[in-house]
C-alpha positions in Angstrom: -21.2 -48.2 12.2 -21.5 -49.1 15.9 -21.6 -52.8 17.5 -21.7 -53.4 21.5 -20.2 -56.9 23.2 -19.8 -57.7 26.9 -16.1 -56.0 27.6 -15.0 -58.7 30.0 -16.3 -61.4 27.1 -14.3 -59.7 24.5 -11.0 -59.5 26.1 -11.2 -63.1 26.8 -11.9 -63.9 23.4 -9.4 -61.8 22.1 -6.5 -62.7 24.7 -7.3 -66.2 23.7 -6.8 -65.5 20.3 -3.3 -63.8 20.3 -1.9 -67.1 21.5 -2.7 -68.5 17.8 -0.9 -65.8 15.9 2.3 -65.7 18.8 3.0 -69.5 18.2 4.9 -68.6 14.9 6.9 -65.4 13.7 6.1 -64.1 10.2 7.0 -61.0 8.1 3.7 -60.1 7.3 2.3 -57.5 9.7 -1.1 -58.4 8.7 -0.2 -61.2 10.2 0.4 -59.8 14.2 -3.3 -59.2 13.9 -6.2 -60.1 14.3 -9.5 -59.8 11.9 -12.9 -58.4 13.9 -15.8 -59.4 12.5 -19.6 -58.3 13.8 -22.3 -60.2 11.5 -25.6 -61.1 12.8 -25.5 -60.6 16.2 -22.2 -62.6 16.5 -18.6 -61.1 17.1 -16.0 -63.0 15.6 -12.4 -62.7 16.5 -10.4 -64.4 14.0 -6.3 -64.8 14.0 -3.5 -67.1 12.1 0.3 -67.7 11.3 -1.2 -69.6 8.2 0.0 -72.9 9.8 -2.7 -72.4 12.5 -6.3 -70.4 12.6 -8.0 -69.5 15.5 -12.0 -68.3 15.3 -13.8 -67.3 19.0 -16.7 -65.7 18.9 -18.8 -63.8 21.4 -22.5 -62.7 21.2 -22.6 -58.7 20.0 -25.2 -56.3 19.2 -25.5 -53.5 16.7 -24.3 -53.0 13.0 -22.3 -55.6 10.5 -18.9 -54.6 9.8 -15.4 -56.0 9.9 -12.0 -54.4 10.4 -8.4 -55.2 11.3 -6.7 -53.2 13.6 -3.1 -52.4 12.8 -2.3 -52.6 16.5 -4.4 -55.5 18.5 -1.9 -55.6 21.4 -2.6 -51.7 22.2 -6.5 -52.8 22.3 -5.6 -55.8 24.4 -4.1 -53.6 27.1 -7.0 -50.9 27.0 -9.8 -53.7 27.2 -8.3 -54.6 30.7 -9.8 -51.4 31.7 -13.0 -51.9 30.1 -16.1 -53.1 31.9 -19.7 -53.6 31.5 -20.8 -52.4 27.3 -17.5 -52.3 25.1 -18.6 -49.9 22.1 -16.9 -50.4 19.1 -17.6 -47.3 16.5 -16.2 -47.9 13.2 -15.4 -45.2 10.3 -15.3 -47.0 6.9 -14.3 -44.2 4.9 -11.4 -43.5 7.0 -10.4 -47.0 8.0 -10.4 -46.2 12.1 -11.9 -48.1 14.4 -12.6 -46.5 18.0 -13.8 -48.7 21.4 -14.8 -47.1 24.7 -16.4 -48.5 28.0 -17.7 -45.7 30.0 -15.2 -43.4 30.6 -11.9 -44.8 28.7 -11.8 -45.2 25.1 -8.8 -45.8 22.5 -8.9 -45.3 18.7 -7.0 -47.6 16.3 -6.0 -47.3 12.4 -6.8 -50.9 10.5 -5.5 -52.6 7.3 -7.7 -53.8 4.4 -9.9 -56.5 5.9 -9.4 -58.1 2.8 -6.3 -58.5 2.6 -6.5 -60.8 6.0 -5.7 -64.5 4.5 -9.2 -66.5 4.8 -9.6 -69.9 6.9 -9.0 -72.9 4.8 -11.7 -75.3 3.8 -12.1 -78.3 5.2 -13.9 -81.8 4.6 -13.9 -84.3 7.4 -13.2 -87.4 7.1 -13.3 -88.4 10.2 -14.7 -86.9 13.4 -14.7 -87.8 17.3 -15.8 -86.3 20.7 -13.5 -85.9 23.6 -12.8 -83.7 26.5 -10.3 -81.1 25.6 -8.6 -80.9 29.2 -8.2 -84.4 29.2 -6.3 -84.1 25.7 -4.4 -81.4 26.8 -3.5 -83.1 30.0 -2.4 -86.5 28.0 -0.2 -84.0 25.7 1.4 -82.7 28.8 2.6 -86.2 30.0 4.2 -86.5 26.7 5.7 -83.5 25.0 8.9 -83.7 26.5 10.1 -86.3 24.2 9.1 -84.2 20.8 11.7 -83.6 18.4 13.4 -80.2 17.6 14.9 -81.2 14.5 12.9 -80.0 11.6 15.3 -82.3 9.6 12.3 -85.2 10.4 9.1 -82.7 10.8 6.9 -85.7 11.5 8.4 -86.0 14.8 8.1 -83.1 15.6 4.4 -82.8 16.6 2.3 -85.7 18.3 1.0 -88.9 16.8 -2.2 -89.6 16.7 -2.7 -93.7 16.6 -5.3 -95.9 17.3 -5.8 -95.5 21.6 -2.4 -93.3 21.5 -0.3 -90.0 21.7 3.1 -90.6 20.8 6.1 -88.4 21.0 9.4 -89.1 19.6 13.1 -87.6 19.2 16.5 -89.6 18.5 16.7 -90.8 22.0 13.4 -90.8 24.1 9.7 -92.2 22.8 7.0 -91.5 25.4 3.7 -92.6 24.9 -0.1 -92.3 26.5 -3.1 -94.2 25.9 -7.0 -93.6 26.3 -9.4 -96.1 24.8 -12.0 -93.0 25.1 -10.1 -91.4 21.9 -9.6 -94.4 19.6 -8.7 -92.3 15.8 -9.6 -94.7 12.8 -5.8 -93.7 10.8 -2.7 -92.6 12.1 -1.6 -88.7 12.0 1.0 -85.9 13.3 -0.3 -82.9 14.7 2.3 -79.9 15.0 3.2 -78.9 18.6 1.9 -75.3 18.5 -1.5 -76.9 17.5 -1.7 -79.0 20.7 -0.3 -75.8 22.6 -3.3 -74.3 22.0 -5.7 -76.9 23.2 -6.2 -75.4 26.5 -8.1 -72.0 25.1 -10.8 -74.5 25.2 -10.6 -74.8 29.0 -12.6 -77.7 30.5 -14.9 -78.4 27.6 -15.8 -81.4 25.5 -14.8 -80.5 21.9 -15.5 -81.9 18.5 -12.6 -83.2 16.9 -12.5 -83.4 12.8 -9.6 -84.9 10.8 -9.2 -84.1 7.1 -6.5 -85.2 4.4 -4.4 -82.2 5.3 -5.9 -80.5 8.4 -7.4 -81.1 11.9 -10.2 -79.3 13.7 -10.9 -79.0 17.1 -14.0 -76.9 18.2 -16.4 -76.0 20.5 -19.5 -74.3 20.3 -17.4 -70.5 20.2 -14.1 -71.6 19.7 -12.4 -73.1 16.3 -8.8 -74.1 16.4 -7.9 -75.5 12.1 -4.6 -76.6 12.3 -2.4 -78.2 9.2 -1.4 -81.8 9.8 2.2 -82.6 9.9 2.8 -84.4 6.3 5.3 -87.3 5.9 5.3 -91.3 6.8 4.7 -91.8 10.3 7.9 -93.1 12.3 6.9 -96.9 13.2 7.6 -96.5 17.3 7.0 -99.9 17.9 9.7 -101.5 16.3 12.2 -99.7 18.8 10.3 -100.9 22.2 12.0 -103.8 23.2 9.6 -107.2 23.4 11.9 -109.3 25.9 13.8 -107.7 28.5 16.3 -109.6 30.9 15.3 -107.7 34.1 12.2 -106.6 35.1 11.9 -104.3 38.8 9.7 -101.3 40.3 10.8 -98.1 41.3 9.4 -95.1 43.4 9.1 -92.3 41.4 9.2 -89.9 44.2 12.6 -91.3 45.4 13.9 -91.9 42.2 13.6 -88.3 40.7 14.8 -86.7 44.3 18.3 -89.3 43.8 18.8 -87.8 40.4 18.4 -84.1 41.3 21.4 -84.8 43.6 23.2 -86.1 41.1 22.6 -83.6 38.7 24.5 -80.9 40.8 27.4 -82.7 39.6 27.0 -82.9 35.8 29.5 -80.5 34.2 28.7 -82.5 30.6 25.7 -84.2 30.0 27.4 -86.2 27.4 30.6 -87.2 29.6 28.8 -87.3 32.7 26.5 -90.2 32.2 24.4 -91.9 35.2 25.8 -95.6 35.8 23.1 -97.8 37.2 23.9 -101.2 39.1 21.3 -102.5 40.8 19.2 -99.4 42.6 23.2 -98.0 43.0 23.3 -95.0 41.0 27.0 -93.4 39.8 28.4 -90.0 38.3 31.9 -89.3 37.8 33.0 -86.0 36.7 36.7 -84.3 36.7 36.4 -83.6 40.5 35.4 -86.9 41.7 32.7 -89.5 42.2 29.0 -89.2 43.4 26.4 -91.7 43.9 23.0 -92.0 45.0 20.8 -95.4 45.9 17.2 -96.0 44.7 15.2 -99.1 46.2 14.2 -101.0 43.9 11.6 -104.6 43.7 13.0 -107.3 41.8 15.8 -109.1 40.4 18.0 -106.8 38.4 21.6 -108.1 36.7 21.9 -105.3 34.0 24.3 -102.4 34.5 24.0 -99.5 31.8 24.2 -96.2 31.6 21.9 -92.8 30.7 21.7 -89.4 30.1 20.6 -87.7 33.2 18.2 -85.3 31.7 16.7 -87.6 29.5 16.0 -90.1 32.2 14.2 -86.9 34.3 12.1 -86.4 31.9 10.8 -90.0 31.2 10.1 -89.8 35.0 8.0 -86.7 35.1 5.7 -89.0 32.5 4.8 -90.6 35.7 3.9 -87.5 38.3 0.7 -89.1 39.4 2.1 -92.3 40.1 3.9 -93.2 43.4 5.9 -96.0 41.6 6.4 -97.6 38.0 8.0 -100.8 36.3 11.3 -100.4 34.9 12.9 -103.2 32.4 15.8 -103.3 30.8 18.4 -106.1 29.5 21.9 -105.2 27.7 23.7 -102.1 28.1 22.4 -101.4 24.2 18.9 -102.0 24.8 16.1 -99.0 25.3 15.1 -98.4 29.1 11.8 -99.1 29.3 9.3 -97.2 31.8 6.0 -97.8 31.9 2.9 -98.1 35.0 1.9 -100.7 33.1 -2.0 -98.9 32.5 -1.7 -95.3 30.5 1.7 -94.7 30.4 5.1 -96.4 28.8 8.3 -94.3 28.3 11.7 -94.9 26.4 15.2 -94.1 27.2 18.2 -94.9 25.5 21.1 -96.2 26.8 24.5 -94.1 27.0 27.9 -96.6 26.5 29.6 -96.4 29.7 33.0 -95.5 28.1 34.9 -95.6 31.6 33.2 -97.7 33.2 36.0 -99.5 34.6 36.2 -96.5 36.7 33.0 -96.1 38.6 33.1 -97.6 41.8 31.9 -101.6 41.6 
């Protein structure tokens, strides 16, 4: 049985497909693969870690067969040496399955087909439309603060709610808004899910949420991913409503202050940053360091952070040349926010020895 694709069209497909079944290990080898299907004039390139499924598919012409190789990676590598007609001659009765391109060719041995795990079912409940570069970009802003501890698995994916992405760990919430994405019910989806929104490149994609899965897909491409399950963590309770100070920053400025500073943490957890009005402090076992940041406003508050953390809730704000900062008692969350898309949360860090920063 023979089929022929575009060679350049199929390693695309296929590279983007090995980026679904790499986002998770697993013990089945089945599993490394990925299932080739050629039915009606459509190739379908089909891979999972039965978390997530990826489907692409590419216009093909010849016979109706499926196969799955026992080695995709080797026929990733030849395909970069394809060009023009990939042929892809397949031996039933011997399970082999051989593709050339004019002069080059490389032949494969292939598992059962069915023994490949099949895509899930699934029944919308809702749907919506949306630019997947724009989601991807949004998820971007955000991902720094998503949890690694599978202890709470909710947080550690995104939140879908309302207007919002929401990520959260013990001791940073960031969050972006959109009103052009507006979800009817709250949901998590898992982190390699939204890792592999950018297969879709530029392209608006259809968007369907079920009671236990979420689907994102083009006209060729499918992403099915399982929904993180669990009670979603109520952020707002933890972002402060009232804050004593309120004062504007430059990023720019802001970040460059800190990467000085940073050359001086030997412990992130006994090095905090002091700040006191704009004057920032470190102290470590070899002396003191400080750095100043100009700052709009009245501010009265002194309190202290974790270097890193605060980094990160800055880089939420690339794009923007400066952002409010509020903040009250030296136990309230740091709030950072431009006040439009965009609102980040830091937690304080108790200045144990803070009789010995300078004043």
């Amino acid at each position: 049985m023979k089929n022929i694709v575009n060679a350049k069209e199929f390693l695309e497909a296929i590279t983007k497909a090995i980026k679904v079944n790499k986002t998770k290990s697993s013990i089945l080898p089945i599993l490394k693969e990925v299932k080739i299907q050629f039915a009606n004039g459509v190739c379908t390139i089909t891979a999972t870690n039965l978390e997530q499924w990826g489907v692409f598919s590419i216009s093909a012409n010849g016979d109706n067969f499926t196969f799955v190789p026992q080695n995709t990676n080797s026929i990733v590598k030849a395909c970069k040496f394809f060009d023009n007609d990939l042929i892809f001659d397949y031996d039933e009765d011997k399970n082999i399955v051989e593709l050339s391109s004019n002069s080059k060719s490389c032949k494969v041995t292939c598992y059962e087909s069915k023994d490949y795990p099949e895509n899930p079912k699934t029944e919308a409940t809702n749907t919506y439309h949306y630019n997947a570069h724009t989601l991807s970009n949004r998820y971007e802003k955000i991902k720094y603060a998503i949890s690694k501890d599978n202890l709470r698995p909710m947080n550690t994916g995104v939140y879908f709610n309302k207007n919002q992405l929401i990520a959260v760990d013990g001791y940073r919430l960031a969050i972006n808004s959109n009103d052009a994405l507006n979800v009817e019910s709250e949901f998590a989806v898992p982190q390699s899910a939204m890792n592999l929104l950018n297969v879709f490149d530029k392209t608006d994609i259809i968007i369907e949420v079920s009671k236990k899965h979420i689907v994102f897909k083009n006209d060729n491409i499918t992403i099915i991913s399982r929904l993180l399950e669990g009670e979603c963590f109520d952020y707002s309770k933890v972002i402060p409503t009232s804050n004593s100070d309120e004062y504007s920053v430059d990023v720019n400025q802001y970040v460059n202050a800190l990467k000085y500073l940073k050359e001086f943490v030997e412990n992130k957890e006994k090095n905090p940053v002091k700040f006191d009005n704009g004057n920032l402090y470190i102290r470590n076992q070899k002396g003191e360091f400080t750095a100043k940041v100009d700052i709009k406003g009245q501010v009265n508050s002194v309190y202290g952070y974790n270097l890193n953390y605060m980094m990160d809730g800055l880089s939420q704000f690339k794009d923007s040349k400066s952002i409010v900062m509020k903040s009250g008692r030296p136990i309230d969350p740091i709030i950072l926010t431009d006040n439009e898309d965009n609102l980040a949360l830091v937690l304080p860090v108790r200045l144990k020895y803070a009789e010995e920063f300078t004043a």
